[in-house]
C-alpha positions as CSV (number, residue, x, y, z in Angstrom):
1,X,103.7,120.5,154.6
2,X,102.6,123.6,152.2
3,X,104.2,122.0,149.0
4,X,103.3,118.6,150.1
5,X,99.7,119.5,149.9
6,X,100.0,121.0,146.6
7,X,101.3,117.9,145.7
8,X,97.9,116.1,146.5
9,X,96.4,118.9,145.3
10,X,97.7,118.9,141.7
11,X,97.4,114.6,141.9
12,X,93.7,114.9,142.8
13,X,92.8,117.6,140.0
14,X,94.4,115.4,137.1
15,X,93.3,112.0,138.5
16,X,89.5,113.6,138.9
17,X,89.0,117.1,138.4
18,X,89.8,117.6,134.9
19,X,86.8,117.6,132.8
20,X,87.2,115.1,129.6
21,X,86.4,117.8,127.5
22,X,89.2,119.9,128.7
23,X,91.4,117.1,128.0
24,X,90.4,116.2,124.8
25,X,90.2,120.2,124.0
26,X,93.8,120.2,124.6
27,X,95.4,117.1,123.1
28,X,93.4,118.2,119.6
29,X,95.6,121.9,120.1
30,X,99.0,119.9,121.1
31,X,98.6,117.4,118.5
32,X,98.9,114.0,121.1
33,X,97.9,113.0,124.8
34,X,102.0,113.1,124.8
35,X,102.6,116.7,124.5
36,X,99.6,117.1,126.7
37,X,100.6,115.4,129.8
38,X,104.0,117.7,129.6
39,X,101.7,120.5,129.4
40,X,99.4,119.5,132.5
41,X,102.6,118.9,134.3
42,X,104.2,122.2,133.9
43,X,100.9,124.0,133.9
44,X,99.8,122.8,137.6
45,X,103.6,123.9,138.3
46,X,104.4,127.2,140.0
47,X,105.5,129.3,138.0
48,X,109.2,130.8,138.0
49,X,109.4,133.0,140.1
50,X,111.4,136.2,138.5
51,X,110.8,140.3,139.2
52,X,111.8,143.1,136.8
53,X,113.9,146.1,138.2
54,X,112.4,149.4,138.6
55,X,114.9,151.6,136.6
56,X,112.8,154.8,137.8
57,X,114.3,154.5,141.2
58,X,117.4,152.3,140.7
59,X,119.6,150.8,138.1
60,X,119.8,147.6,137.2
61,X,123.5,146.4,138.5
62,X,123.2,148.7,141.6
63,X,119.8,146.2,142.9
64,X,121.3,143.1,141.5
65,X,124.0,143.7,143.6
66,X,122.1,144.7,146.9
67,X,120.0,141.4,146.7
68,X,122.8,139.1,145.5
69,X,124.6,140.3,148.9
70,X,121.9,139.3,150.9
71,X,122.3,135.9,149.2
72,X,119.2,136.3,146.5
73,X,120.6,133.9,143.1
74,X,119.5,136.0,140.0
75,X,119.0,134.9,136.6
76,X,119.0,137.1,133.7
77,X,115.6,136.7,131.8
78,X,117.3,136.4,127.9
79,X,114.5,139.2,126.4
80,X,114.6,142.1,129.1
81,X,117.6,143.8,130.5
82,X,115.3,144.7,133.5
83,X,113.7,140.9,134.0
84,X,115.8,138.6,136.3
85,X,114.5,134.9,137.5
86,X,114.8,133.7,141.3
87,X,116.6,131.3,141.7
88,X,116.1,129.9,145.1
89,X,113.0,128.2,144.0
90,X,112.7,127.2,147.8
91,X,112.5,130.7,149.0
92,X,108.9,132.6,147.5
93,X,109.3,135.5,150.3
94,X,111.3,137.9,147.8
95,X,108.4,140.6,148.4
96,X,109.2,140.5,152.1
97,X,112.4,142.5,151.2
98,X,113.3,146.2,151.7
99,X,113.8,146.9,148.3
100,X,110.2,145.8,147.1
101,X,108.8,147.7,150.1
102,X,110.7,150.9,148.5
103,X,109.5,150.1,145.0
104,X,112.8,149.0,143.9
105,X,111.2,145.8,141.9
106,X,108.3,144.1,141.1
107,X,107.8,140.6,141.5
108,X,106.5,139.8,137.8
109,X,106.0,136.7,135.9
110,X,108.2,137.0,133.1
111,X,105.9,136.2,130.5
112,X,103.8,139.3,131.7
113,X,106.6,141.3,130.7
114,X,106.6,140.9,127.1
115,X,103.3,142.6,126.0
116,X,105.0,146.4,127.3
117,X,107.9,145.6,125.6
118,X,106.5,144.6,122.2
119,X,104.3,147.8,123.0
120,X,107.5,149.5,123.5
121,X,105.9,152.9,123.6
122,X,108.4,156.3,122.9
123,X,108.4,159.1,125.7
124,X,106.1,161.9,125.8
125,X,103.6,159.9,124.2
126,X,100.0,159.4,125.0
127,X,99.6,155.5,126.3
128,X,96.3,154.0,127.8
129,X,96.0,150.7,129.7
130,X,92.5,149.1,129.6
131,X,92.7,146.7,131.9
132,X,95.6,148.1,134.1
133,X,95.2,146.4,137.3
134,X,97.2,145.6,139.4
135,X,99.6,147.7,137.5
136,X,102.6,145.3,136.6
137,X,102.3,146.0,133.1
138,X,101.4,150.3,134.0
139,X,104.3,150.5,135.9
140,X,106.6,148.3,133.2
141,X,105.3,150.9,130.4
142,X,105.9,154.3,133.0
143,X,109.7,152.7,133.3
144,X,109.8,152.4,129.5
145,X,108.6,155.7,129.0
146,X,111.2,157.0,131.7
147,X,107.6,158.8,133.5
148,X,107.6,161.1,130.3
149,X,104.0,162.0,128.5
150,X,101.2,160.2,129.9
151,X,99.4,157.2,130.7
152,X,95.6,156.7,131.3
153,X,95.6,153.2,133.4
154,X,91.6,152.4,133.2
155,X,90.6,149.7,135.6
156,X,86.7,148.5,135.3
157,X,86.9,146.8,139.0
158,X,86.6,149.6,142.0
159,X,88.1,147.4,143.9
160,X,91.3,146.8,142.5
161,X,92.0,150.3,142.3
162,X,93.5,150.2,145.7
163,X,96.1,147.8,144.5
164,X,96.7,149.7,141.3
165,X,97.1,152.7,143.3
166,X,99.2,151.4,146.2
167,X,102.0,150.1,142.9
168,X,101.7,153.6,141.1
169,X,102.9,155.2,144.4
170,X,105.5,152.6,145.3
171,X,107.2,151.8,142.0
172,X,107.3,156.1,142.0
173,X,104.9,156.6,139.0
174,X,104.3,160.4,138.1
175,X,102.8,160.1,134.5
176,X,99.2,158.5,134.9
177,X,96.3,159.0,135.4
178,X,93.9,156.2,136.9
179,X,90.4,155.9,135.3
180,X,87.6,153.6,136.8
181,X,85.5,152.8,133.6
182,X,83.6,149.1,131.4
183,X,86.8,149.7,128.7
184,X,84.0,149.6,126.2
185,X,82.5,153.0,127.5
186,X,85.8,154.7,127.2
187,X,85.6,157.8,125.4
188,X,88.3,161.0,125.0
189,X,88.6,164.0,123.3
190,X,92.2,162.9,122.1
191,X,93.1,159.4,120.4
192,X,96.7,157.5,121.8
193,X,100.0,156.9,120.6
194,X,99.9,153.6,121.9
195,X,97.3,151.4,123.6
196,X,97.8,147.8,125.6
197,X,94.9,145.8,126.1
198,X,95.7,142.7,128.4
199,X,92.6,141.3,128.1
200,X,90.2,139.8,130.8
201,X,90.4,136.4,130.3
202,X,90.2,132.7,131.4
203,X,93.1,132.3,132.3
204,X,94.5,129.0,131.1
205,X,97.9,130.2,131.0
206,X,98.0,130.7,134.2
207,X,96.7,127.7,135.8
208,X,99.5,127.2,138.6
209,X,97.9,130.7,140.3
210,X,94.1,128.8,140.7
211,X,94.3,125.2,140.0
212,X,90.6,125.1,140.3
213,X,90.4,127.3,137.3
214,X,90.4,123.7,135.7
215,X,86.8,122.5,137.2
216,X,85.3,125.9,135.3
217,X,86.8,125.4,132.2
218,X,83.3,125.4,129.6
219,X,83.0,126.4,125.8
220,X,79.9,128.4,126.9
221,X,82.0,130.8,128.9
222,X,85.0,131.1,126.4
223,X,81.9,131.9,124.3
224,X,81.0,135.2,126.4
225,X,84.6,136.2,127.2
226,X,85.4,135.9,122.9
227,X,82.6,138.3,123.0
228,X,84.0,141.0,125.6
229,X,87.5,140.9,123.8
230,X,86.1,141.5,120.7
231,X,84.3,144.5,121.9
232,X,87.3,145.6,124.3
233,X,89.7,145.4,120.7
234,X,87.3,147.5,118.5
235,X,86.9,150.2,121.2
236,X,91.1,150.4,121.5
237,X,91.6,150.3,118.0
238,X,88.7,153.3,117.5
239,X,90.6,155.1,120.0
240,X,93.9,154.4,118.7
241,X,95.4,157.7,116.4
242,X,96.1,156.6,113.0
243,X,99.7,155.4,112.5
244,X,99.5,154.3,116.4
245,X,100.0,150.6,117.8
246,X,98.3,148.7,120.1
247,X,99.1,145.2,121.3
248,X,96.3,142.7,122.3
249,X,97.4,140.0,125.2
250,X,95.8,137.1,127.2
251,X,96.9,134.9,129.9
252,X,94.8,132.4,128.0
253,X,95.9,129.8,125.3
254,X,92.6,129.2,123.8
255,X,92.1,129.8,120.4
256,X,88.7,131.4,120.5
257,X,90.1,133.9,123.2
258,X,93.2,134.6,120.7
259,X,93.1,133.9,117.3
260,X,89.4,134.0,116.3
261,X,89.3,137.3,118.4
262,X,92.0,138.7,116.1
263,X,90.9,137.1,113.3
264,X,86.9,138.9,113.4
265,X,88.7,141.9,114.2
266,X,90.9,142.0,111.0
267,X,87.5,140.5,109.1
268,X,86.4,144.5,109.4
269,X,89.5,146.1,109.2
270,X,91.3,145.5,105.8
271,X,94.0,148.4,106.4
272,X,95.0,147.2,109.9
273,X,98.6,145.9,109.8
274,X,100.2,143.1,112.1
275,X,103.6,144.0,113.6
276,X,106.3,141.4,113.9
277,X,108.9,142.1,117.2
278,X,111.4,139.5,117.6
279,X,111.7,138.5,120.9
280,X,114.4,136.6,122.7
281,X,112.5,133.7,124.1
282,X,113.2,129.8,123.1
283,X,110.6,127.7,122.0
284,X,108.0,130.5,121.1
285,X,104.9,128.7,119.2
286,X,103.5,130.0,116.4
287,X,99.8,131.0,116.4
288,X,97.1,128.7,114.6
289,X,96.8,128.9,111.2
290,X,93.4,127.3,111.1
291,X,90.8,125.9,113.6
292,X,87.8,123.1,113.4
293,X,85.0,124.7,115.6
294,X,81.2,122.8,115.6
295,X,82.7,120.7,112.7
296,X,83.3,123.6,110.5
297,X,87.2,124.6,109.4
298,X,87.9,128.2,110.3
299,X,90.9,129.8,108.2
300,X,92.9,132.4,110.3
301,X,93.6,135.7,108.3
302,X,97.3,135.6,107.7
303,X,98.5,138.7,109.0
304,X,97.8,136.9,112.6
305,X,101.0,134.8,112.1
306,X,103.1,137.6,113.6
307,X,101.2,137.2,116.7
308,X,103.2,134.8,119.2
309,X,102.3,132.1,121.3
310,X,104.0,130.8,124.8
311,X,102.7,127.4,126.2
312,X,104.4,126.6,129.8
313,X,105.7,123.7,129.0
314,X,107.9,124.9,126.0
315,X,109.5,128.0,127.3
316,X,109.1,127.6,131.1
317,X,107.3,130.3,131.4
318,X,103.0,131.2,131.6
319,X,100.9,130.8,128.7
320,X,100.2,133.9,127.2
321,X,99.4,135.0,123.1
322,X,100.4,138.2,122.2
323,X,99.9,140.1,118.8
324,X,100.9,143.9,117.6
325,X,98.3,145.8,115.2
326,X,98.9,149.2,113.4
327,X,96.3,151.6,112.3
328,X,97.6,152.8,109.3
329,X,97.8,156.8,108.5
């Protein structure tokens, strides 16, 4: 009955809902109304369902094992030892289990994996999450870092803290410190090793979690969030130590939230380099070389071609855009 509603659900929001903007918004970034139908279709899909191991309390065989005996199909995710898809896509109750109550996994979207691990921050180093809540990614980099150094998880909304708190203590996170600050107010004494900023954001990517997202969608209000990211990146990279790395992420596949965001940031930093990771995923887009905005043709700085871009219905997974920058020493 659940599903079934859904189903009239989705039906209703691409019959009616779907502003004509949005639409033609979309088929000029696919390139046809062909490509964008697959993409409406997936998009309005749930997502696969997949968690990622928590390697600070267990390893990896030892849980695959426990939940494969009580009949739980895994699928190995092809870019993260760690990452494993459900596949019982009729069953959605994997964080009933004992093992997530004990902090054994964390039910994660895949693509929400990749920005730690093109992070891929060494132990004992000094890491800050700007956006950290509800702590999939803070908890993904603690794992990486094997709770070594430190990690300053900032969080702007009070409350979400709870949540972000309540996945520190459960995933058995000793290395971080929880901050409760605007990201663009953050100031310390010492700059960090390594910085994610997974960006607040419209969302697009992720339309399967709030399908209603759709009936917001307005240039106006990519307008204001361009704005925040762009502020959000040039406080990261001005606390970023030279020779450190941060990477820049949305659950968003707009271009003004992604490229033009990276693009004005590398307008006023010449010496900033862009990072190339190759990642194991099929069907990875590459980033826009150019974009026609209020009839003008904007030309994308170059070095944001190493950024990568992940639309649903090419690699099964949520949209996200994801780019590596260095500060150089």
């Amino acid at each position: 009955m659940k599903e079934e509603k859904r189903l009239e659900e989705k039906e209703k929001i691409k019959k009616t809902m779907i502003k004509e903007k949005y639409k033609k918004h979309y088929i000029k970034l696919l390139g046809s109304e062909e490509e964008y139908n697959l993409f409406i279709d997936k998009a309005l899909d749930y997502a696969k369902r997949s968690i990622r191991v928590n390697t600070l309390k267990i390893k990896v065989e030892e849980l695959k094992k426990r939940l494969e005996e009580k009949n739980w199909n895994l699928k190995q995710i092809s870019f993260i030892k760690e990452g494993f898809y459900i596949e019982k896509e009729d069953r959605r109750d994997i964080g009933n289990l004992e093992e997530h109550a004990l902090g054994y996994f964390y039910v994660q979207e895949a693509s929400s994996m990749i920005p730690p691990l093109m992070l891929n921050p060494k132990k004992h180093t000094l890491t800050l999450d700007m956006a950290a809540a509800p702590g999939s990614k803070t908890t993904q980099i603690a794992a990486i870092k094997e709770n070594t150094g430190v990690i300053i998880a900032n969080e702007i909304d009070y409350n979400r803290i709870t949540a972000l708190k309540a996945n520190l203590e459960r995933m058995g996170v000793l290395n971080t410190i929880i901050t409760n600050k605007d990201g663009r107010n953050l100031n310390f004494k010492k700059k960090f090793d390594n910085i994610l900023l997974d960006a607040p954001c419209s969302g697009t990517g992720t339309l399967s979690k709030s399908l209603k997202s759709l009936t917001m969608w307005n240039p106006k209000g990519l307008e204001r969030l361009q704005r925040l990211q762009t502020q959000l990146l040039e406080k990261a990279y001005e606390l970023l130590k030279p020779g450190g790395t941060l990477v820049y992420s949305t659950c968003s596949l707009e271009v003004e939230e992604n490229e033009l965001v990276i693009n004005n940031f590398l307008k006023n930093h010449e010496e900033a380099k862009t990072i190339k990771e190759n990642i194991n995923i099929k069907n990875i887009s590459k980033p826009y070389e150019e974009y026609k905005k209020n009839e003008k043709t904007i030309k994308i700085d170059s070095r944001v071609k190493k950024a990568i871009r992940l639309w649903p219905h090419k690699t099964n997974m949520d949209g996200f855009f994801i780019i590596k920058i260095k500060k150089e020493e």
